[in-house]
C-alpha positions, 0 to 999 in steps of 0.5 A, a space after each residue: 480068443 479073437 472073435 471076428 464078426 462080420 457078415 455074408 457080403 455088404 451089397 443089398 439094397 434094403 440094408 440102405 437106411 439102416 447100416 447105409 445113410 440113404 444119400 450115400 452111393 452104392 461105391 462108397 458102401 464097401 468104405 461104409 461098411 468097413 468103418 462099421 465092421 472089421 471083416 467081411 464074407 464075400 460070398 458073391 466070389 460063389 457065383 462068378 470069380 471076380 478078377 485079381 484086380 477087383 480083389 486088389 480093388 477090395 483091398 484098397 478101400 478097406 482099412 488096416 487089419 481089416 479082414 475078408 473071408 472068400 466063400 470058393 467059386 461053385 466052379 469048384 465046389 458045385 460043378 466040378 464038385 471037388 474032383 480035379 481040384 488043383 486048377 479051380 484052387 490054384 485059380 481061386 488063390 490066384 485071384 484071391 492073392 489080390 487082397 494081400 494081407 486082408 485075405 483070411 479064410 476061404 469058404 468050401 461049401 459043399 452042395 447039398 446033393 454032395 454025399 462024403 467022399 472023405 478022400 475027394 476033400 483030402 485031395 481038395 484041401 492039400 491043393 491049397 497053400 498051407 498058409 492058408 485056413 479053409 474051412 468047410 461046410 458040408 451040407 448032407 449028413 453023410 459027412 459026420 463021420 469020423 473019417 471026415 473028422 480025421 481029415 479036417 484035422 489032419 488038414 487043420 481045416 475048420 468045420 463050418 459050423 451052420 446054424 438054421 433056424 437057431 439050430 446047429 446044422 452041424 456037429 459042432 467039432 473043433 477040427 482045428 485051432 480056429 473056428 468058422 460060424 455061419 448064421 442062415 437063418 433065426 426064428 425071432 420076430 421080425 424074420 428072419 432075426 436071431 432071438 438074445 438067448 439063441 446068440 447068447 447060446 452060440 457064444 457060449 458054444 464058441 467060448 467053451 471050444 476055443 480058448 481065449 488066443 485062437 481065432 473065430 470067424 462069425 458072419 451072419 447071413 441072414 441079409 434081408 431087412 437089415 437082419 444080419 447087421 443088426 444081429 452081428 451088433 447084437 451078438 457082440 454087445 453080448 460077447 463083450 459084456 461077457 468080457 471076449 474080445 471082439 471086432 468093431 461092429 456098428 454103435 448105432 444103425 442110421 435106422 435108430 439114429 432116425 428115430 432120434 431128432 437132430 441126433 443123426 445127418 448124413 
């Protein structure tokens, strides 16, 4: 199994001083990010669906290999609500088509006012390519239905699992032959972190549903703080000793080299 661990986007200001040296300008924190991290979840793509040329942009200033996941516009998934979906999807890959061989898989989430209609996601998901992994994370329990199942698997689209509060939001269903794991919300201290036993916990759960060989996404969405980044280090500290096979997360965060004499300069 490849475990690919990231997290939900890479421009916040508080994570400056501790994934980000503070003299280092905001353009350059994609490239920063990238020399840490070996996939991102652009989740601003949500909000207003950026231009085939800032994806092209993207792509240019991160490294081979690397990966980036795209959480779908709200256009799609909140306003029109996954009805008439062939135009907002053909838009959304068409930008996305910017990223070339860093695409990896787009991000369906679902409103949580959104109640199951198992045909409106069939019809959703067959606009996409084939070629393309979406995955899917509805947000009210009238989806955990096995017709919905029955879709995501016909589709090979991933159910989303979600975590909030070191809890599964979600069933934890394998729907196809490669994961997707999002992480909102922890209860350690301080908030909103994920506790070693709650990451240890998802580990556990990933590696006993997905063989070694087939793909899992893991991005932590907890940003405030710096939350995220120093949880994804933890959560593949973890992986590794447990002998997985992981994506490059960050050695050291500038937060700890600074409380090390002469160890660290920006």
């Amino acid at each position: 199994m490849a475990l690919f661990v990231g997290t939900s986007g890479w421009q916040y200001k508080d994570w400056r001083d501790v994934l980000y040296p503070s003299g280092l300008p905001v353009r350059l924190w994609l490239e920063e990010y990238a020399r840490h991290f070996a996939t991102v979840e652009i989740n601003n793509a949500f909000y207003r669906l950026p231009a085939r040329e800032t994806f092209e942009g993207w792509r240019g200033r991160v490294p081979e290999g690397f990966v980036v996941a795209v959480k779908a516009s709200r256009y799609l998934t909140h306003i029109k609500r996954l009805k008439d979906p062939q135009e907002p999807v053909h838009r959304l890959m068409s930008h996305a088509a910017g990223l070339g061989d860093r695409l990896g898989p787009v991000l369906l989430q679902l409103p949580p006012t959104l109640r199951a209609d198992a045909a409106l996601l069939d019809a959703c998901l067959a606009c996409f390519p084939a070629s393309v992994r979406v995955a899917v994370e509805p947000r009210h329990t009238s989806w955990w239905t096995p017709e919905v199942r029955g879709v995501l698997e016909a589709r090979r689209a991933a159910l989303c699992w979600a975590d909030v509060l070191a809890r599964p939001a979600t069933p934890l269903w394998r729907t196809a032959d490669w994961g997707y794991v999002r992480f909102h919300q922890g209860r350690a201290q301080p908030w909103p972190r994920y506790g070693r036993r709650s990451l240890t916990t998802w580990l556990d759960r990933i590696t006993t549903t997905w063989p070694q060989g087939e793909d899992v996404y893991a991005y932590f969405n907890n940003d405030a703080g710096g939350a995220a980044v120093e949880d994804a280090r933890v959560f593949a500290r973890v992986g590794r000793a447990a002998g997985l096979d992981i994506t490059r997360t960050p050695e050291h965060l500038v937060r700890d080299m600074a409380a090390r004499p002469g160890a660290y300069s920006p």
